[in-house]
VEXLO-857871 format. One record per residue (C-alpha): z, x, y; residue in one letter. Coordinates in steps of 0.1 Angstrom, whole numbers. Example, Ala and Ser with C-alpha at 12.3 -4.5 7.8 and 13.67 -1.06 7.14 Angstrom:
# VEXLO-857871
REC      w      u      v  code
REC     78    123    -45     A
REC     71    137    -11     S
This chain:
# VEXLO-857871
REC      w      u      v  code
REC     14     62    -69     X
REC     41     82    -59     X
REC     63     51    -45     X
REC     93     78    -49     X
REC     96     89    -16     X
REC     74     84     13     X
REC     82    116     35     X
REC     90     89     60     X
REC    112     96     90     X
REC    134    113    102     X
REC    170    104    117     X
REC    166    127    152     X
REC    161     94    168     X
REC    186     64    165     X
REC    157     42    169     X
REC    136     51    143     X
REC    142     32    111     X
REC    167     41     83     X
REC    144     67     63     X
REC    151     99     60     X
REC    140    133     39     X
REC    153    131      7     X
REC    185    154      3     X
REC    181    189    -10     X
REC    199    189    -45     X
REC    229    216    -56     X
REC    231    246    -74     X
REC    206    269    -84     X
REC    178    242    -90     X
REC    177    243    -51     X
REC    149    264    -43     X
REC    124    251    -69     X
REC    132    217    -72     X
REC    140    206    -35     X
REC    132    169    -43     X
REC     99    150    -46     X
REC     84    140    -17     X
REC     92    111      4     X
REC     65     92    -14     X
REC     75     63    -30     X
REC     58     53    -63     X
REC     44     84    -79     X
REC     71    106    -93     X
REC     64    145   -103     X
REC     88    159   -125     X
REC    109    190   -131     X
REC    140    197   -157     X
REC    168    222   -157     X
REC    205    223   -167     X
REC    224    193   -153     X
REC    244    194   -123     X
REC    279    183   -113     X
REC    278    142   -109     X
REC    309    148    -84     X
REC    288    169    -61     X
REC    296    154    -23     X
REC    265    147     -1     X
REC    273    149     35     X
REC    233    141     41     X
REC    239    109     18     X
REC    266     98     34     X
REC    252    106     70     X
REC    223     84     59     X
REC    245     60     53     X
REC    262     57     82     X
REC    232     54    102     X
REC    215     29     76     X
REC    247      5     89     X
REC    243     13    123     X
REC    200     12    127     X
REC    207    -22    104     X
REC    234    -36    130     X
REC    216    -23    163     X
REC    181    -43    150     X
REC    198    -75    138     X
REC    189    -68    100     X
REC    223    -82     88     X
REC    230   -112    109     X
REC    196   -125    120     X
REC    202   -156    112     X
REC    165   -173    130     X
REC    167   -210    133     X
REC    131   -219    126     X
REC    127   -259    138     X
REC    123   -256    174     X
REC     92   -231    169     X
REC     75   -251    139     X
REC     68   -276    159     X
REC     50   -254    183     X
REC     31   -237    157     X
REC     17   -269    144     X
REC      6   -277    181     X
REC    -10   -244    182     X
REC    -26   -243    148     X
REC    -44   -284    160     X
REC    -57   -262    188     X
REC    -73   -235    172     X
REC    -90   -259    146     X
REC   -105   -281    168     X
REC   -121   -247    188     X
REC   -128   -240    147     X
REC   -144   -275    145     X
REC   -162   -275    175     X
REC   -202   -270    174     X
REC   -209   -231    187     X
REC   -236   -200    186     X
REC   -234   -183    148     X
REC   -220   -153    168     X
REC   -193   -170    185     X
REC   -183   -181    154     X
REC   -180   -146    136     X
REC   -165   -135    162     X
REC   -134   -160    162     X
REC   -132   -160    123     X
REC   -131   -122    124     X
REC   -101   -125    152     X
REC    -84   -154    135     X
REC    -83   -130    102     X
REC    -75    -99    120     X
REC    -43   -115    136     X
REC    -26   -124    105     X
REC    -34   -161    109     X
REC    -59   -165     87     X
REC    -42   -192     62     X
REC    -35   -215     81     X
REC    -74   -220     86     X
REC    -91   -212     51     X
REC   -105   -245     42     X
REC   -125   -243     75     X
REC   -134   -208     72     X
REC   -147   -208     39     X
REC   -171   -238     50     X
REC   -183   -221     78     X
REC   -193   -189     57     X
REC   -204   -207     31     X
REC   -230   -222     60     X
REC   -238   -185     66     X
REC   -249   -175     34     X
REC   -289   -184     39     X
REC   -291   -177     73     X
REC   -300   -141     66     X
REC   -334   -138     90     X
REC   -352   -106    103     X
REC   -346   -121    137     X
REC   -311   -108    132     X
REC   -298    -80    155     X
REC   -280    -52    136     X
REC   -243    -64    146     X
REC   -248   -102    137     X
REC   -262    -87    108     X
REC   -232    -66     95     X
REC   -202    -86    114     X
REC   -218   -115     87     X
REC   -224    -91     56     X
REC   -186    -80     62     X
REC   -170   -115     64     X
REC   -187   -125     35     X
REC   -181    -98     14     X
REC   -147    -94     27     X
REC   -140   -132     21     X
REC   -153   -129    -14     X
REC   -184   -154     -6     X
REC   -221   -142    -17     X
REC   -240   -116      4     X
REC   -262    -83     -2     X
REC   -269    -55     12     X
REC   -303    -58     15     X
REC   -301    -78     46     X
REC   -298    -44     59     X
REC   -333    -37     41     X
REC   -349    -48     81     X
REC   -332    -16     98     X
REC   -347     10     75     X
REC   -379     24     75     X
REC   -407     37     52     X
REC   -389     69     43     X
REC   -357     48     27     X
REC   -333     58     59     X
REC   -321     37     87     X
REC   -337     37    120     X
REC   -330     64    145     X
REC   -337     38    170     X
REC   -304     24    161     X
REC   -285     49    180     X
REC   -294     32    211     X
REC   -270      4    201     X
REC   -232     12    198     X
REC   -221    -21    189     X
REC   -241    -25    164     X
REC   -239      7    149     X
REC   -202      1    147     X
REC   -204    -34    133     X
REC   -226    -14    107     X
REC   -200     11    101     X
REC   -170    -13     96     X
REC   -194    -34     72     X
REC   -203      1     49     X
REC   -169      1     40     X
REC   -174    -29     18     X
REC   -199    -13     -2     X
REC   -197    -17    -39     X
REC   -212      8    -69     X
REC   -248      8    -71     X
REC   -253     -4    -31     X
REC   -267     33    -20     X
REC   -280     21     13     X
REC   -241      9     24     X
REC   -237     50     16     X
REC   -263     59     37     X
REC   -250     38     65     X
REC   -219     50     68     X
REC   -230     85     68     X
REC   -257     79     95     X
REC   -233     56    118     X
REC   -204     77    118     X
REC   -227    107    126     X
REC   -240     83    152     X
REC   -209     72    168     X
REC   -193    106    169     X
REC   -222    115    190     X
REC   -217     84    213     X
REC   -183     87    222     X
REC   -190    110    253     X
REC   -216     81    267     X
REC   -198     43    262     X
REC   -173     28    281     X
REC   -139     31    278     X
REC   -131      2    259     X
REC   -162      9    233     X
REC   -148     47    232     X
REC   -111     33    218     X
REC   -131      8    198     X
REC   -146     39    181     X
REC   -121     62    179     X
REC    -98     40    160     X
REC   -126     27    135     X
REC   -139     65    127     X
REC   -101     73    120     X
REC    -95     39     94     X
REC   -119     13     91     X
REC   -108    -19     93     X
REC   -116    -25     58     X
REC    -88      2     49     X
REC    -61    -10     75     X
REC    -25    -26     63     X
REC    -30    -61     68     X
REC      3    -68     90     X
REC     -1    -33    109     X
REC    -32    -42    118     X
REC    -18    -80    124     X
REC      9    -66    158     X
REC    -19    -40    163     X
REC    -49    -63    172     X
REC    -25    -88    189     X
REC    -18    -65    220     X
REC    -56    -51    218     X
REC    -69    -89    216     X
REC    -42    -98    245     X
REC    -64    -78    267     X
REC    -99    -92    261     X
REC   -108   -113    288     X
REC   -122   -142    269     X
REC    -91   -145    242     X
REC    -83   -178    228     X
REC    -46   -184    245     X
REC    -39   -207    220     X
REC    -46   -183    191     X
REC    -31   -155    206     X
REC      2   -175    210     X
REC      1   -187    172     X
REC     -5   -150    162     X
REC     24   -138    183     X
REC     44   -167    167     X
REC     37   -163    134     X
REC     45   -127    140     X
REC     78   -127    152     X
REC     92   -156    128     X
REC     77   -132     99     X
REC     96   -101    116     X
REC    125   -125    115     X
REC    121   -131     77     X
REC    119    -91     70     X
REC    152    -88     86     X
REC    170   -111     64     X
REC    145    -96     29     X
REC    167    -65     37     X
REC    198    -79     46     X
REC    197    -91      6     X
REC    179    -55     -4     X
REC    211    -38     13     X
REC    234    -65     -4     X
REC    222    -62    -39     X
REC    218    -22    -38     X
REC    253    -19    -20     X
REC    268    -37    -50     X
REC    246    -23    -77     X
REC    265     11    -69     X
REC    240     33    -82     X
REC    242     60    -56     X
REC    277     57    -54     X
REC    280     66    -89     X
REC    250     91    -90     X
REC    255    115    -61     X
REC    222    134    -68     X
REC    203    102    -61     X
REC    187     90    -35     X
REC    194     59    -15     X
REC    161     42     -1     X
REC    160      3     -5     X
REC    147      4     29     X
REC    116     29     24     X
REC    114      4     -5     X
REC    106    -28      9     X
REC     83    -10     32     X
REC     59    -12      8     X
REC     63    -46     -8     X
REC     54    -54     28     X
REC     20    -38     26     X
REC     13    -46     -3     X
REC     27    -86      1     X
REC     22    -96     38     X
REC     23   -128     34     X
REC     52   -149     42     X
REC     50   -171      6     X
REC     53   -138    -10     X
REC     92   -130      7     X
REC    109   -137    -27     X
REC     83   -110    -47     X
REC     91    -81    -17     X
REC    126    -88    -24     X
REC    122    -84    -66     X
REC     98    -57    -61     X
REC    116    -35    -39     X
REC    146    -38    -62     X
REC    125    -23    -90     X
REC    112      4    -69     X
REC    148     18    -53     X
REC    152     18    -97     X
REC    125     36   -101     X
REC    131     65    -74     X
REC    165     65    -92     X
REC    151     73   -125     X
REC    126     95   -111     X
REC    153    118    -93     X
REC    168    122   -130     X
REC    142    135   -141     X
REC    127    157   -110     X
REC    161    174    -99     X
REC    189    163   -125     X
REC    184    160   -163     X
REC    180    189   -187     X
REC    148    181   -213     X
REC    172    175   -243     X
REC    188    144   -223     X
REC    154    136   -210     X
REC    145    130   -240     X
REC    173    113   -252     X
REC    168     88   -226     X
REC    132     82   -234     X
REC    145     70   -268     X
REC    169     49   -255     X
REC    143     31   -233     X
REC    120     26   -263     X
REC    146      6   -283     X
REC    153    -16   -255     X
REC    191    -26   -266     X
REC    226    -18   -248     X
REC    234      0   -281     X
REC    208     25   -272     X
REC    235     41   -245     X
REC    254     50   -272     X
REC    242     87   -269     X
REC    234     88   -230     X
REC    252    110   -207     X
REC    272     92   -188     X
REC    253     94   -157     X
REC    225     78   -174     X
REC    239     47   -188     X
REC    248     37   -156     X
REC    213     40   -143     X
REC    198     23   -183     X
REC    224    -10   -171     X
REC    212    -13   -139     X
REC    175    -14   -150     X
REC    179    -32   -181     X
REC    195    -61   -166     X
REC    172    -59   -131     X
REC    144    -62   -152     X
REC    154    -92   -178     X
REC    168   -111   -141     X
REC    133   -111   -132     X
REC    118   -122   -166     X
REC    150   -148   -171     X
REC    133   -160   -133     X
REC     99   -157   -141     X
REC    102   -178   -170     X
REC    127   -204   -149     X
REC    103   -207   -125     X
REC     67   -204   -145     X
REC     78   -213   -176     X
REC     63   -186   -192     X
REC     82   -155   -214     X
REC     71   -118   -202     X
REC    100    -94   -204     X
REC     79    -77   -231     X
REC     54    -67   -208     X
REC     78    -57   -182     X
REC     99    -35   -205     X
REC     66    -21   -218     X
REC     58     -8   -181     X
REC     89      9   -180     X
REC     81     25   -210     X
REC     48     39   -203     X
REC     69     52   -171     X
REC     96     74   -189     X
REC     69     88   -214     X
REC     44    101   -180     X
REC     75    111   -170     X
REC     86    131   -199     X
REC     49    146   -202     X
REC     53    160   -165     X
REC     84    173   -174     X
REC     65    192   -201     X
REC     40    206   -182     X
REC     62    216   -157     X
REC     87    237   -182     X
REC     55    254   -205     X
REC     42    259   -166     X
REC      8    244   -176     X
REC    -16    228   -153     X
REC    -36    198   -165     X
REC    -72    195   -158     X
REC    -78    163   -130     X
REC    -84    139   -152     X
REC    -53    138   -174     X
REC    -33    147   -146     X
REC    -44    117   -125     X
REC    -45     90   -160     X
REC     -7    103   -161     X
REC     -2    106   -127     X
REC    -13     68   -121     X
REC     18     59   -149     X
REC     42     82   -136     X
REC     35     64    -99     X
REC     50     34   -112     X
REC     13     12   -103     X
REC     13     -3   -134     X
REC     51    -12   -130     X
REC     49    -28    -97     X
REC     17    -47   -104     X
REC     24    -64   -142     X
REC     60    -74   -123     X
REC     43    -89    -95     X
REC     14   -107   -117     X
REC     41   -124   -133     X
REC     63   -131   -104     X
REC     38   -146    -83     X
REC     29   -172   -109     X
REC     -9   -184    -98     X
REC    -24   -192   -128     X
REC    -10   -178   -153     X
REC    -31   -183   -187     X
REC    -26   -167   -221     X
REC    -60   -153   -210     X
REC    -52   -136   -180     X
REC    -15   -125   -195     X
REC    -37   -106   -223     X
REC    -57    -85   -192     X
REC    -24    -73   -190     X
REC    -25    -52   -221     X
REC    -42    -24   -218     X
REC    -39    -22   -175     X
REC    -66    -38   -157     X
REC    -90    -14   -144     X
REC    -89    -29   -110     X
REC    -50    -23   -118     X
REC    -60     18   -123     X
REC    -84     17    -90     X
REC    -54      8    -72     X
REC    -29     33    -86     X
REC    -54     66    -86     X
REC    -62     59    -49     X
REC    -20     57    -38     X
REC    -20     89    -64     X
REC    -44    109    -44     X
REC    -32    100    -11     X
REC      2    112    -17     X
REC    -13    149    -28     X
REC    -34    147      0     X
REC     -6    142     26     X
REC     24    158      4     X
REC      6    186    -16     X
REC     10    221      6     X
REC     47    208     10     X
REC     50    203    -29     X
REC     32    241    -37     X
REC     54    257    -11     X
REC     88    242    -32     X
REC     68    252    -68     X
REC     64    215    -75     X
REC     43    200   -107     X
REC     10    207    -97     X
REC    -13    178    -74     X
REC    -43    169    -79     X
REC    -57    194    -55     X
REC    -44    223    -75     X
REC    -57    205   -108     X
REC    -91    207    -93     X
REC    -91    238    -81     X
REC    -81    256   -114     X
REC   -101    234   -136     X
REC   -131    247   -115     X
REC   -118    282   -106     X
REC   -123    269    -64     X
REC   -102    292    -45     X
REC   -110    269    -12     X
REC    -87    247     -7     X
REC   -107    229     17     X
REC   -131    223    -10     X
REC   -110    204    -30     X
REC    -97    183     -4     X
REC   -132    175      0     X
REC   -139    165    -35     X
REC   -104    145    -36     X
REC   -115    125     -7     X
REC   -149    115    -20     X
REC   -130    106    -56     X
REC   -112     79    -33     X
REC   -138     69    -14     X
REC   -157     59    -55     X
REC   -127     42    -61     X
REC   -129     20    -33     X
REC   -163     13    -42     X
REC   -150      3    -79     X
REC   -126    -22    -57     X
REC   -148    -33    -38     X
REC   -170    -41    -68     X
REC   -139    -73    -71     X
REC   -152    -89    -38     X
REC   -188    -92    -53     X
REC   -185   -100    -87     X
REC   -142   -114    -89     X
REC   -130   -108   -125     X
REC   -107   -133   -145     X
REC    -74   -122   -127     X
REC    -61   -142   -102     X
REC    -71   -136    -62     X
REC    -35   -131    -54     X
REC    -27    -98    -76     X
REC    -66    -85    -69     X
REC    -58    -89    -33     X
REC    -26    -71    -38     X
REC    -42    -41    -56     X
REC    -64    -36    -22     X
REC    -34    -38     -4     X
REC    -14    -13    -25     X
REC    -42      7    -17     X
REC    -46      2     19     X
REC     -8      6     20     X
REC    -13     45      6     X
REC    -40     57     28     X
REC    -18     47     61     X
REC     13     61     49     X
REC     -5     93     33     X
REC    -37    103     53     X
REC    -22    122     85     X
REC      8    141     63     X
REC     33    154     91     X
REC      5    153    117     X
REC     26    143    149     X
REC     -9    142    172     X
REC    -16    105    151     X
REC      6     77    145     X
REC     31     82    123     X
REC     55     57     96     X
REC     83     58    124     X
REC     57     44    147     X
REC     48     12    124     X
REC     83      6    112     X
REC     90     -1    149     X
REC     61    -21    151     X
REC     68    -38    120     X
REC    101    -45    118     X
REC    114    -38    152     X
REC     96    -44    183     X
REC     85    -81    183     X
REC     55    -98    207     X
REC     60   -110    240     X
C-alpha cells in the first residue's frame, strides 16, 4: 500500500492542511527519479549513485514553515479541550437516544435509525441494543417484504456481522435467473439494493447481478427523481456507503442528516458532539506526532527525505476512527513517517551496493550491524530500531505479551520487497501482475502497519491468534492489494511520465501484450472489486482474528479507494477537502 506519499495537497492555500508534493531530489537522478508519489504506504524503488547529505531544500524548509504556521492557525499545538462540561451532556444525550432505541416501533423505522445512528459515528455507544434488535431481525425475512426493507435489513446484518443471505433477494428475480425489470419503477429501493450489493461475498452471484442491474437502473433515473433522491444517487454511484471512510462519512452525513425533516435532535446533537471532542483529540495526536518527529531529527539530518508526520496520521485515522484507538494512530503514524524515510533511501538516494548493505544490517537486528552503514543510514537504522522495540517494550507493558520478533520481522520482509524493486528497476525488467502485486503488497508496508497494530490494540491476544500472524493473514493481503491497486490507479500516468518502477497497470498490460490502457484499468478495477468480495467473505463467516484488526483491514481499505480513486481530478472532492472536514472545520 503505497503509505509513502499520498499526492496530497498542495500549499497554494494557507488553509489547506500541511501536505505538500514531495520535493524533487538533486543532481542528475532528477529527471527519472522525481520522488514516489504522495502515496503513503506502498513504496516503488529506484537506485543510483548517492547524493550530497548537505544538499539544502528550500521546498523542505518552506514546508516547514508553513507546517508551524497551518499547526498554529488550527490550534494543533495548544488545544488544550477541557472535556467535563460536555460529558455530562453527552451522557444526557446518549439516555435520549436509547430510550427512542428502546421504544416499541415499525421494523422500518427501526432500520432506519440504526442505519443513522451507525452512519454518524455514534454507533458504540448503542451496540448492546443494536445487536438485539438485529438479532430480532434475522427470521423476519417474508416475501411480503418490499425491495428496500429487504436490502436496508440484508445490509445491516451483514454489515454488522449478524446472519443473513442473499437469497432473500431470491423474491425479486424471475424465471430467467435476473431481477425484475419492474424494479425500475422504484428508486428507493433500487438504491437500498445497490448499497446492500456491495456487501456481497464470493460465491453470492445474484449480489453481482444486482449491482450491475441497479447501477444501470439508477444512472437511468437520475433525470426523473427529485432532487434530494438525485444527490442521494449521485453520491452512492460515485462510493457506496459500504466503501466510505468511516469518520468522512461520520461529518459528511451529519450536515446531510441535519436537513432531513424528521431527524432525531437528540442524535444529531450527540453526533455533532462526539465529533467535535474527537476533532479535539486529533489536534493534540499531532501535537505529539510533531513533538516526537521534531526531536527524532531525521529530516534534519537527512535532507533528501521527506517530512510528512502529518500525511501520516491521516491514515491512522482511517484506518483507526475510533477514539479508544488515539494511542495506536499515534504509534502507527510514527512507524509510517519511518517508513517513507526508508523508502526515499531507496527510491531517490542509495546506490544498490549500500542498499544492500543495509538490507544485511536489518536482518541481524543488532546496533553492531551499523558498523558498515553509510552514515546517512545509521541514523535512519537508530531511529527505527529503537521506535520499533518502544512499541514492543509497550506492548508487552501493557499486554503482557513479547512480540518484537514479529515486528522486526515486518520490517524485514519490507527492505527485502524493497531491494527486489530496486532490482527490477536497474535490469529494467517488468514483472508479470502477480509477483508485482505479492511484492508490491510488502513493499506498501500493509503487513507492517497491521502485525504493529494487532499487537498494539491488545483484544485478545492468544498464542493462537499470535501464530495467524506468521505467514500474513489472508484477510491481512486483501487489505494491502486493494490500497496497492488504488495508488496505481490514481498515481500510475504520473509515475510512467517520471520512468518510475512499473504499476500494476503496466504489469498487465505487458504480461498480455494490451496496448489499451483503458483496458487494463478495467481489469485492475474488477481485481479490486474480487478482493472486496474476499473481505467481505469476513462479515459472513468471521475468522479466528480479533473484530478489531478485521475491522481495521476494511478500513485500510476503504481509506485507499478515497484517497486514490479521483487522482488529481479537481471536478470531485479532493484530500484537501476532507482534511478540512476532518481536522479543521468542526459542527455547529
Amino acid at each position: 500500500m503505497q503509505m509513502t506519499g499520498v499526492r496530497l495537497i498542495s500549499y497554494s492555500s494557507m488553509h489547506s492542511a500541511a501536505f505538500s508534493k514531495r520535493p524533487e531530489p538533486y543532481s542528475w537522478k532528477k529527471k527519472l527519479f522525481t520522488g514516489s508519489n504522495t502515496s503513503f504506504m506502498s513504496c516503488k524503488c529506484q537506485t543510483g549513485s548517492p547524493l550530497s547529505m548537505q544538499s539544502s531544500k528550500p521546498e523542505t524548509q518552506h514546508h516547514d514553515s508553513l507546517l508551524k504556521s497551518l499547526l498554529l492557525q488550527h490550534g494543533v499545538v495548544a488545544d488544550h479541550h477541557d472535556s467535563s462540561n460536555t460529558k455530562s451532556t453527552s451522557e444526557e444525550l446518549f439516555v435520549k437516544v436509547q430510550k427512542v432505541l428502546r421504544k416499541p416501533s415499525t421494523q422500518r423505522t427501526k432500520m432506519r435509525l440504526i442505519d443513522s445512528i451507525q452512519r454518524l459515528g455514534v454507533g458504540h455507544h448503542f451496540e448492546e441494543e443494536i445487536k438485539q434488535i438485529l438479532e430480532g431481525f434475522s427470521d423476519l425475512n417474508s416475501s411480503e417484504d418490499n425491495l428496500f426493507d429487504t436490502a436496508l435489513r440484508f445490509r445491516l446484518l451483514r454489515h454488522n456481522g449478524l446472519p443473513t443471505s442473499s437469497g432473500v433477494f431470491d423474491q425479486f428475480i424471475n424465471k430467467e435467473g435476473e431481477f425484475k425489470e419492474s424494479l425500475n419503477q422504484d428508486t428507493c429501493g433500487m438504491l437500498s439494493l445497490y448499497e446492500a450489493s456491495y456487501l456481497g461475498a464470493k460465491g453470492e452471484d445474484k449480489l453481482h447481478k444486482a449491482m450491475e442491474f441497479t447501477r444501470s437502473h439508477l444512472k437511468q433515473s437520475m433525470s426523473s427523481v427529485s432532487p434530494e433522491l438525485q444527490t442521494q444517487v449521485t453520491k452512492a454511484l460515485e462510493l457506496p456507503r459500504h466503501l466510505r471512510m468511516a469518520t468522512l462519512e461520520a461529518r459528511n452525513y451529519i450536515d446531510e442528516y441535519s436537513q432531513e425533516s424528521n431527524h432525531n435532535s437528540a442524535l444529531l446533537a450527540l453526533a455533532k458532539l462526539e465529533f467535535n471532542e474527537l476533532q479535539s483529540l486529533h489536534k493534540r495526536e499531532l501535537a505529539e506526532i510533531i513533538r516526537w518527529w521534531k526531536q527524532l531529527g531525521l529530516v534534519d539530518k537527512l535532507g533528501f527525505a521527506r517530512d510528512r508526520p502529518f500525511e501520516c496520521f491521516l491514515w491512522t485515522v482511517g484506518i483507526f476512527p475510533e477514539a479508544s484507538y488515539s494511542s495506536i494512530r499515534v504509534e502507527l503514524a510514527k512507524t509510517i513517517s519511518i517508513l517513507l524515510v526508508v523508502d526515499d533511501i531507496y527510491d531517490t538516494y542509495g546506490s544498490l551496493d549500500e542498499l544492500v548493505l543495509f538490507n544485511e544490517a536489518i536482518r541481524r537486528w543488532e546496533l553492531g550491524a551499523m558498523d558498515k552503514l553509510p552514515e546517512y543510514m545509521k541514523i535512519c537504522y537508530m531511529a527505527l530500531y529503537n521506535t520499533t522495540n518502544e512499541i514492543g517494550y509497550r506492548v508487552l507493558k501493557e499486554h503482557g505479551w513479547c512480540i518484537t520478533e514479529h515486528l522486526k520481522r515486518t520490517w524485514i520482509d519490507i527492505f527485502e520487497a524493497f531491494l527486489t524493486e530496486a532490482e527490477w528497476f536497474n535490469k529494467k525488467h517488468t514483472p508479470t501482475l502477480e509477483p508485482y502485486l505479492t511484492n508490491g503488497v510488502t513493499s506498501g508496508g500493509s503487513y507492517m502497519a497491521l502485525v504493529h497494530s494487532f499487537f498494539l490494540i491488545g483484544h485478545d491476544l492468544t498464542d493462537e491468534n499470535i501464530s495467524l500472524m506468521r505467514p500474513y493473514p489472508e484477510l491481512f493481503s486483501c487489505s494491502g492489494k486493494i490500497l496497492r491497486l488504488w495508488d496505481d490507479l490514481g498515481t500510475a500516468k504520473e509515475e510512467q511520465e517520471r520512468g518510475d518502477v512499473a504499476s500494476s497497470i503496466e504489469c498487465y498490460m505487458r504480461e498480455k501484450n494490451i496496448e489499451l490502457e483503458d483496458e487494463a484499468r478495467k481489469h485492475i478495477r474488477g481485481l479490486i472489486r474480487s478482493l472486496w468480495m474476499e473481505l467481505n467473505g469476513e462479515l459472513r463467516a468471521p475468522s479466528a482474528l480479533p473484530r478489531s484488526i478485521t475491522k481495521a483491514c476494511f478500513d485500510l481499505a476503504r481509506t485507499a479507494q478515497v484517497i486514490y480513486q479521483h487522482g488529481d481530478d479537481q471536478s470531485f472532492f479532493n484530500v484537501e477537502d476532507h482534511v478540512q472536514s476532518l481536522f479543521f472545520r468542526p459542527c455547529n
